[in-house]
C-alpha positions as CSV (number, residue, x, y, z in Angstrom):
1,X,23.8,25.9,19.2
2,X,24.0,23.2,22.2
3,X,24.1,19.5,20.8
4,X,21.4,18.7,23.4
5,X,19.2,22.1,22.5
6,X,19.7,20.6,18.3
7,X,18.7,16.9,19.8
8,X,15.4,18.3,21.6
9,X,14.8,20.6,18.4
10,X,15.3,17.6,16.4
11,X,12.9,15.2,18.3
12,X,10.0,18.0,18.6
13,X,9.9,18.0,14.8
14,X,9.6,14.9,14.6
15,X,6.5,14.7,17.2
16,X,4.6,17.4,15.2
17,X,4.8,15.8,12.1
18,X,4.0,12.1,13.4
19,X,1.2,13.6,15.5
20,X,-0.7,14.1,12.6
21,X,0.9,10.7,10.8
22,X,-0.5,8.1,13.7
23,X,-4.1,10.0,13.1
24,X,-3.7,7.8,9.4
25,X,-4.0,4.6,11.6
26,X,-4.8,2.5,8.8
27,X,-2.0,2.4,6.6
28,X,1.6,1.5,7.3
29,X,4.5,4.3,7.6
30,X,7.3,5.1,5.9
31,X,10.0,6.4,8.2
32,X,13.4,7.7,6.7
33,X,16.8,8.2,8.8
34,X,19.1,10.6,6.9
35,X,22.7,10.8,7.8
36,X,25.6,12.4,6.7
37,X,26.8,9.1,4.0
38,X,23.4,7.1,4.0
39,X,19.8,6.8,3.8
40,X,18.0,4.8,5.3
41,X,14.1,3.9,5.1
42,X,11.3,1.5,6.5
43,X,7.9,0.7,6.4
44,X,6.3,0.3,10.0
45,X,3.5,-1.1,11.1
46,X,1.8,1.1,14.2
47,X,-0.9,-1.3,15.2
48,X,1.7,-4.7,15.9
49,X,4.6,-2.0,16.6
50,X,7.1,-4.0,14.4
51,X,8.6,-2.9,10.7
52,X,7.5,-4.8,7.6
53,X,10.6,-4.1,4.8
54,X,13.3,-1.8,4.8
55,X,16.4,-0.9,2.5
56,X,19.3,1.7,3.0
57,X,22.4,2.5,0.8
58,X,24.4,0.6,3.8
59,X,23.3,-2.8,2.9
60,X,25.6,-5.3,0.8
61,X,22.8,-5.2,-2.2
62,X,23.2,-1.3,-2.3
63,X,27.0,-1.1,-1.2
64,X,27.8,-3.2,-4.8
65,X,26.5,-0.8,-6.5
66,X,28.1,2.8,-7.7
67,X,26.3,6.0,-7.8
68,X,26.7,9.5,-9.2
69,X,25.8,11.3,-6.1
70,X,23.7,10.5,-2.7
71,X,20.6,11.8,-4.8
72,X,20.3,8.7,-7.2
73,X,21.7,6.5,-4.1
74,X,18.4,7.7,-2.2
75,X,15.8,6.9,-5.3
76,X,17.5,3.7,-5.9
77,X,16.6,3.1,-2.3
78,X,13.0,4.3,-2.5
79,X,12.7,1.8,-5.3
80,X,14.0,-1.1,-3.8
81,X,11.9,-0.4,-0.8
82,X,8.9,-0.5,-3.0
83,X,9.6,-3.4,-4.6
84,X,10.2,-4.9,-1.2
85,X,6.6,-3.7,-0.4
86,X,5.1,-4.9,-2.9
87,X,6.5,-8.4,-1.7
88,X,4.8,-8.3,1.6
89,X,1.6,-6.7,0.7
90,X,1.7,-3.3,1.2
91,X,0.6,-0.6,-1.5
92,X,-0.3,2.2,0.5
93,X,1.6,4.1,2.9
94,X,1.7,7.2,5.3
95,X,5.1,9.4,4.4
96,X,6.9,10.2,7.7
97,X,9.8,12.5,6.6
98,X,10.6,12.1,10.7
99,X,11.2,16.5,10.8
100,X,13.6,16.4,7.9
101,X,12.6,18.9,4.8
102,X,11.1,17.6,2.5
103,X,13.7,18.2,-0.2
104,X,17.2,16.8,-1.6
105,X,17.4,13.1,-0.7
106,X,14.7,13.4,1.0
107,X,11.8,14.2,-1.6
108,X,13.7,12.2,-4.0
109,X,13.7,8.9,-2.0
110,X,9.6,9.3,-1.7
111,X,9.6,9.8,-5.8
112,X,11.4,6.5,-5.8
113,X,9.1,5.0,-3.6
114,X,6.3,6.2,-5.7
115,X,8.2,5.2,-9.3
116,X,8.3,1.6,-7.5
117,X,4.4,1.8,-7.5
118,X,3.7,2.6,-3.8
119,X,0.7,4.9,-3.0
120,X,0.8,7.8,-0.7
């Protein structure tokens, strides 16, 4: 498959599942960025347009730290980005899984985020 056919492919899943995302106006999203060695995740704000907290396994709080696989490095990270939550406010958020499945790191980054006592 053509890189730019996989980039268009890539961005049209992640319309259809914000489309129905932004309807949730009222509470914050969290967006997650998966790569190949990291994970990364944030909680945005759609009404100011700005992000609130984030946390990723490529930060120097995360990069200390050693982990059996990319699995428990992506739950750690929901966890911390909880916690950081919490700190500014936020309980409840919209899960935007930005067209990635939602299994492996994925899935297991939101049940960090919900261990860490965020509500979605």
């Amino acid at each position: 498959m053509n890189v730019a056919l996989k980039v268009k492919a890539k961005k049209r899943r992640q319309l259809r599942v914000r489309k129905h995302i932004l309807a949730l106006g009222e509470r914050p999203r969290l967006c997650v960025f998966r790569s190949s060695k990291h994970i990364y995740a944030q909680v945005i704000d759609d009404n100011q347009g700005r992000s609130l907290v984030s946390a990723s396994t490529n930060e120097a709080e995360m990069r200390g730290k050693t982990f059996a696989s990319k699995c428990e490095a992506a739950k750690e990270v929901g966890k911390l980005l909880a916690a950081r939550a919490k700190q500014a406010g936020v309980d409840r958020v919209v899960f935007d899984r930005a067209g990635y499945l939602y299994h492996g790191r994925v899935k297991l980054l939101a049940e960090g985020a919900r261990e860490g006592g965020l509500e979605f």
